[in-house]
N, C-alpha and C positions, 0 to 999 in steps of 0.2 A: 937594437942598438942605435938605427938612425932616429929614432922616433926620442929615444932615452936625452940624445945628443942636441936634435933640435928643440924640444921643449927646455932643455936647459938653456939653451941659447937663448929662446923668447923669452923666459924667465928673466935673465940677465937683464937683455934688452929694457922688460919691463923696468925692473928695478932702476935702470939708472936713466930711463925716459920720466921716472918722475921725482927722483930727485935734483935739487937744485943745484947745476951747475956751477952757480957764481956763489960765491963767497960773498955774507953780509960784509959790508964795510963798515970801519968803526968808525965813521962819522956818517951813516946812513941819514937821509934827511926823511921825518917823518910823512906817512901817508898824507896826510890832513895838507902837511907843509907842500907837498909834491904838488898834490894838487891845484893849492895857490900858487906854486912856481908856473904850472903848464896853463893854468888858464889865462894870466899874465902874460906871459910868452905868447900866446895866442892872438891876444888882443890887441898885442905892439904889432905883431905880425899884420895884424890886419889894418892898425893905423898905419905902418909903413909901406903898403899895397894902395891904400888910398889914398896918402896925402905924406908924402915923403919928407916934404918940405919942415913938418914940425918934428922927426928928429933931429932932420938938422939941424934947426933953431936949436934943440936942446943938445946937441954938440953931445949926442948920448948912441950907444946901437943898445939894442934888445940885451944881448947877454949881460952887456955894463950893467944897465938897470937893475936885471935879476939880481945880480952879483953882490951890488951893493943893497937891495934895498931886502934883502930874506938874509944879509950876511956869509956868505956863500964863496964860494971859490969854484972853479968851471972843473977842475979834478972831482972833488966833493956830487958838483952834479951828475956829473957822467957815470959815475960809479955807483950813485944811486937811483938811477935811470938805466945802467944798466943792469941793476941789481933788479930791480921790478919788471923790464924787462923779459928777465929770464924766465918768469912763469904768467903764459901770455894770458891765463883766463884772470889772474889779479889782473895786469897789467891792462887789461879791457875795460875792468871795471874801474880803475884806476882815472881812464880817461871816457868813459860813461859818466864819472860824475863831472868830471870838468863840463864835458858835453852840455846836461843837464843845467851847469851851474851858465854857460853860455846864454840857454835857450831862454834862462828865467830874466837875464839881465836884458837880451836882446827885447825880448816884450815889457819891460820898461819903458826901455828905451825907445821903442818905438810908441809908445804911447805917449809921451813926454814931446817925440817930435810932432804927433797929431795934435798935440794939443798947442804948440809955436805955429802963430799966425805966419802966411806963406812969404809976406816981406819981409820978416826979421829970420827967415833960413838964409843960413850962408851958403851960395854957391859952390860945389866942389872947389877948389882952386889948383892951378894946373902949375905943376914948377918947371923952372926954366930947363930940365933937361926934355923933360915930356913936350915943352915947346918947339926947343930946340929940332928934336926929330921930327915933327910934327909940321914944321918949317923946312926940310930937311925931304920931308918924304914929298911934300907938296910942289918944290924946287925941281924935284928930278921927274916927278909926275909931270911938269908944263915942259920940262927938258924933252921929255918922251913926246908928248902928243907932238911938241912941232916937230921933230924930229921924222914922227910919221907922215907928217900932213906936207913937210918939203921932202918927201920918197913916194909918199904918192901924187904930188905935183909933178916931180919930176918922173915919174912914171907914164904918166897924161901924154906928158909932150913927147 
């Protein structure tokens, strides 16, 4: 009877570890589209890790962009992000091909930069909150040493 009891139970189990939790949504956005959604997303991400400044200039953040420029609404994504999601070995492959699609542009582009002579590369440029701290950390760092260097004078005497 235990035996009878637990295989039904793994059984069960089985069955509803591999069916799909989430409900397709009826505005699912397709694979192909997802894709171009996340490796864009990716890319903003990574120009706004290196150089913050030109979102701002464009008075834009990462999701707006998406939003408008695949026609989109942030309900719509979530729901089909979360819908792919739900079964992680797609969901891998999903973002293996974004991966892929990264590695291929990155070696472009990195070729394009070996081939720009070294005076016409533009310097990182640093925006004024990265300064800001940076001026900020420098300020308390000369606060500190004098700080130590009159405690160990007055230590001396």
């Amino acid at each position: 009877m235990k035996k009878m009891i637990l295989i039904l139970v793994l059984g069960v189990m089985l069955v509803n570890c591999n069916s799909k939790s989430v409900p397709k949504p009826d505005n699912l956005i397709g694979e192909d589209e997802m894709v171009d959604i996340l490796y864009d997303l990716y890319v903003i991400n990574a120009i706004r890790l290196n150089n913050s400044t030109y979102l701002k200039e464009q008075n834009s953040t990462p999701a707006k962009y998406i939003y408008q420029k695949y026609k989109i609404d942030s309900l719509q994504f979530i729901q089909s992000d979360h819908y792919y999601a739900a079964d992680i070995d797609d969901y891998e492959k999903l973002h293996q091909r974004v991966t892929k699609r990264i590695e291929r542009n990155k070696a472009t582009i990195d070729s394009l930069i070996a081939k720009t002579p070294p005076e016409k590369r533009q310097p990182p440029r640093v925006d004024k909150v990265q300064e800001t701290q940076f001026k900020l950390r420098d300020s308390l760092r000369e606060k500190r040493l004098l700080r130590e260097k009159t405690f160990s004078d007055s230590t001396r005497n």
